[in-house]
N, C-alpha and C positions, 0 to 999 in steps of 0.2 A: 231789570227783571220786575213783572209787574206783581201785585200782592199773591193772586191765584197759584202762581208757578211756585214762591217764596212757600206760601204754605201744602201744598203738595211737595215740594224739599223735604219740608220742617216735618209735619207727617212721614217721611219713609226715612227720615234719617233713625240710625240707628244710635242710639247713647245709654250709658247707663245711669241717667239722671231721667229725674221726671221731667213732666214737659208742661211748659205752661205759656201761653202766649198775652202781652200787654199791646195795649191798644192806646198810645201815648197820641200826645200834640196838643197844639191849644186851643181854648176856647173855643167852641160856635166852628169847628173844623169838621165835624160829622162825628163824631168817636160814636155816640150813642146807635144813632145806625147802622155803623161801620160793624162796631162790634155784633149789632143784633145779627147783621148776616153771615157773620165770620161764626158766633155760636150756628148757626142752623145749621151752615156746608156742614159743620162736624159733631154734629147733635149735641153741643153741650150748653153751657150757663155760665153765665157773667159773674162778677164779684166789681163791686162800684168800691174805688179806691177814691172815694171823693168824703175830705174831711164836712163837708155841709150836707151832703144828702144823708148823713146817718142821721140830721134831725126830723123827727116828723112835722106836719105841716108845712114846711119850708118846700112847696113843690113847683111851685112858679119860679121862684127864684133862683132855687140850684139847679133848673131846667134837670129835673131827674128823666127820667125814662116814663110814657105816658102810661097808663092800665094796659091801654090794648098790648102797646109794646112788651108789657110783662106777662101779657097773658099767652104772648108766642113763644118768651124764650125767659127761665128762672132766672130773676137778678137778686144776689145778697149782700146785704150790709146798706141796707136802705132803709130811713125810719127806725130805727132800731132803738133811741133814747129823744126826750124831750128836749125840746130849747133851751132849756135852762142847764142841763145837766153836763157834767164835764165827761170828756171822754180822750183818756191821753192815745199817743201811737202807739204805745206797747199795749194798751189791753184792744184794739182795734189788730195789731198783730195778733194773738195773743188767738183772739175767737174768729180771724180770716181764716189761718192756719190750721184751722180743726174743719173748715168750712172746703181749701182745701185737700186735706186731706180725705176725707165724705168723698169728695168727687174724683177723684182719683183710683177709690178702691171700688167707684163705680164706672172707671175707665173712662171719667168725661176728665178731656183736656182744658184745666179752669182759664177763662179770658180773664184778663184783669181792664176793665176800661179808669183809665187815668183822670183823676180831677187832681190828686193831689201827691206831690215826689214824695213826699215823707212815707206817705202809706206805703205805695209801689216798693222804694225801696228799703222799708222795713221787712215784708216780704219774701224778694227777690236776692236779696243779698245778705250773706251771711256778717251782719255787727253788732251787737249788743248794744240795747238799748236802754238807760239808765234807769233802775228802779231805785231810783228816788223819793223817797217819802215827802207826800207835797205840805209844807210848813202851808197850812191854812190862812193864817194870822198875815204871813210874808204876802201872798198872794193875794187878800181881800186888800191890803194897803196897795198894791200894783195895781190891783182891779179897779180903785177910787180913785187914782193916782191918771189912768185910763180916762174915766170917765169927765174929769175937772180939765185935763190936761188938751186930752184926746190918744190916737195912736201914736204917733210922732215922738211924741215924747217920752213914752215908754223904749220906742224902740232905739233913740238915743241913747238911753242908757245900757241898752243890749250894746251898741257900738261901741260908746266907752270901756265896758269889759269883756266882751268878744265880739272884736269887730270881723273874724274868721267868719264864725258861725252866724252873725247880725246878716252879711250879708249872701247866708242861702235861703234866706225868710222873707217875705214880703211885710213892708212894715205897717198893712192892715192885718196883718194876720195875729191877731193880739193873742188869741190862746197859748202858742207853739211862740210868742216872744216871750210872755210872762212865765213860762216852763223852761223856758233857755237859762232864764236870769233867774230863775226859780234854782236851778241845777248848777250856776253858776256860784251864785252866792253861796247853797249851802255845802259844796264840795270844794271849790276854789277849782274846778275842772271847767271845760268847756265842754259841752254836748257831744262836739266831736272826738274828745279825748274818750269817749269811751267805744269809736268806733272801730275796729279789726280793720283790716284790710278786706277792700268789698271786692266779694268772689260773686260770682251767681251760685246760688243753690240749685238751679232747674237750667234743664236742657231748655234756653229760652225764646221766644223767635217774637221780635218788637217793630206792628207795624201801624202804618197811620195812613189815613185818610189826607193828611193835607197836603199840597203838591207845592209848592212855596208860594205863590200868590198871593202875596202879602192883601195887591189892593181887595182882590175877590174875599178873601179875608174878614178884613175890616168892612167890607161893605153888608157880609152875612153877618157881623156882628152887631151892625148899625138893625139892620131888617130884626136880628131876635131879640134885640131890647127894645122895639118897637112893639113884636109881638106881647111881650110880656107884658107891657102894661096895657094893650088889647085884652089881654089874658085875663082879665082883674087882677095883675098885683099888689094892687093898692088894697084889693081886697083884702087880696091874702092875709099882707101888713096889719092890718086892722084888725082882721078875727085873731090872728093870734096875740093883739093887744088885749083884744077882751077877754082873752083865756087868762087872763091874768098874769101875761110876761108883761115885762117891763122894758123902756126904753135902755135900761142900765144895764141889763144885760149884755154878757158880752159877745154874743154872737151879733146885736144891733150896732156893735161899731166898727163891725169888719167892714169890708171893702163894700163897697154901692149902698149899705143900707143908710150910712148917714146922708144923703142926699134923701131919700125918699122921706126919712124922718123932718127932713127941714121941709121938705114942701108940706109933710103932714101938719107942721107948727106953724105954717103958711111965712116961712122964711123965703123961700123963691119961688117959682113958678112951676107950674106943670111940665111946660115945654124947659127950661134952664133942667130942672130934675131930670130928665128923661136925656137931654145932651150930655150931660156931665157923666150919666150911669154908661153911655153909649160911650164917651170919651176914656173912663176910668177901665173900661171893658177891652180897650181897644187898648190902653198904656199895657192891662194883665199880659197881656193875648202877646205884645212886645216880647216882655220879660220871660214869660213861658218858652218860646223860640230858644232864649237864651241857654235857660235852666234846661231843656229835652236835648240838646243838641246832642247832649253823651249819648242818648237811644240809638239818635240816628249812628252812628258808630259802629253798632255792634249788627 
């Protein structure tokens, strides 16, 4: 059945739940497009479930959505706090959920387009999410710890005390490790331990753009981390150096940005940087497959 007919279903089905549609899959698959047309057939507005586009400036990088493209169709939870500033999944739930709600009591069917499961399925399913008071003190020592170490090693120690939960994380994702082990330590729980049994809240309909084509794929993956540093992402990189972030921040050792940082310090080359972000692009875009597959399911 092809997407059209799916959402012309999903549309005349009758439920007593609300309805809300995700636009999952991985990297560089189209979702951003995908979704823009999917809001217009049915006049409504996106919600970006992507942990990196909430920061501003970051717009080469986390390939957001362009102006023109926002000036067709409302997108929320973009830009919303600086670089530097922490932002957990519960309070990103927390102010989605009031965002959908708005749009519902104005009869728009909210899209969710996917960058990141955590978000989506904070959302979409009914679990509780640990408010845990973040030990500051714990966290700058993880944070240091981060930085001397690199990721790796943080996230071995996520394995050593929940190897469950270590591995539904990717081990650049240093924010959501250090809040693992954050929630671990100070409760003796695991992240998961405070999750319900996941129901869907919303009558929900999950579709995507990618047709499995692995190589088509990885080849469109290779073409937009080409474009991107066409794009000046070096620039980007740079003005928000001057704005007064710092390297040690920790959104600069997630996943791609340490390579770009070492060609900055003139550690490798132009072209090595721009391979390895095209390669490291290409292992996500793997693991992604792996982690969606539940979608394709339902």
């Amino acid at each position: 059945m092809n997407y059209n007919q799916k959402l012309k279903d999903f549309l005349n089905k009758k439920s007593d739940l609300q309805k809300i549609i995700v636009i999952y899959w991985p990297t560089a698959c189209g979702k951003t497009g995908f979704g823009i047309e999917i809001a217009k057939s049915i006049n409504s507005q996106i919600i970006s479930t992507d942990s990196r586009q909430i920061y501003k400036y970051l717009n080469i990088w986390t390939w957001k959505a362009t102006l023109e493209e926002m000036s067709w169709i409302k997108h929320y939870m973009m830009d919303i706090i600086n670089p530097d500033e922490n932002y957990s999944v519960w309070e990103f739930k927390k102010q989605a959920e009031n965002i959908i709600l708005k749009m519902q009591k104005n009869w728009k069917i909210p899209i969710l387009v996917w960058w990141t499961w955590l978000y989506i399925d904070s959302l979409i399913y009914d679990f509780n999410i640990p408010e845990v008071p973040a030990d500051i003190e714990l966290r700058k020592n993880l944070e240091l710890e981060a930085q001397k170490y690199w990721n790796d090693f943080i996230y071995d120690k996520l394995l050593e005390i929940d190897r469950d939960y270590a591995l539904e994380l990717h081990p650049n994702n240093l924010n959501y490790i250090i809040r693992a082990l954050e929630v671990k330590i100070l409760t003796w729980k695991s992240k998961k331990d405070f999750r319900s049994e996941k129901k869907l809240k919303y009558e929900t309909l999950f579709l995507t753009p990618f047709n499995w084509d692995r190589e088509a794929l990885y080849n469109k993956i290779n073409l937009r981390v080409s474009k991107m540093f066409d794009d000046w992402l070096i620039d980007e990189i740079k003005n928000i150096l001057n704005m007064w972030y710092t390297k040690t921040d920790f959104w600069f050792k997630t996943i791609w940005y340490k390579e770009v940082l070492d060609y900055l310090d003139w550690q490798i080359s132009l072209e090595k940087c721009i391979n390895l972000v095209k390669q490291f692009n290409r292992n996500y875009a793997k693991r992604q497959l792996t982690w969606f597959w539940k979608y394709k399911q339902n």
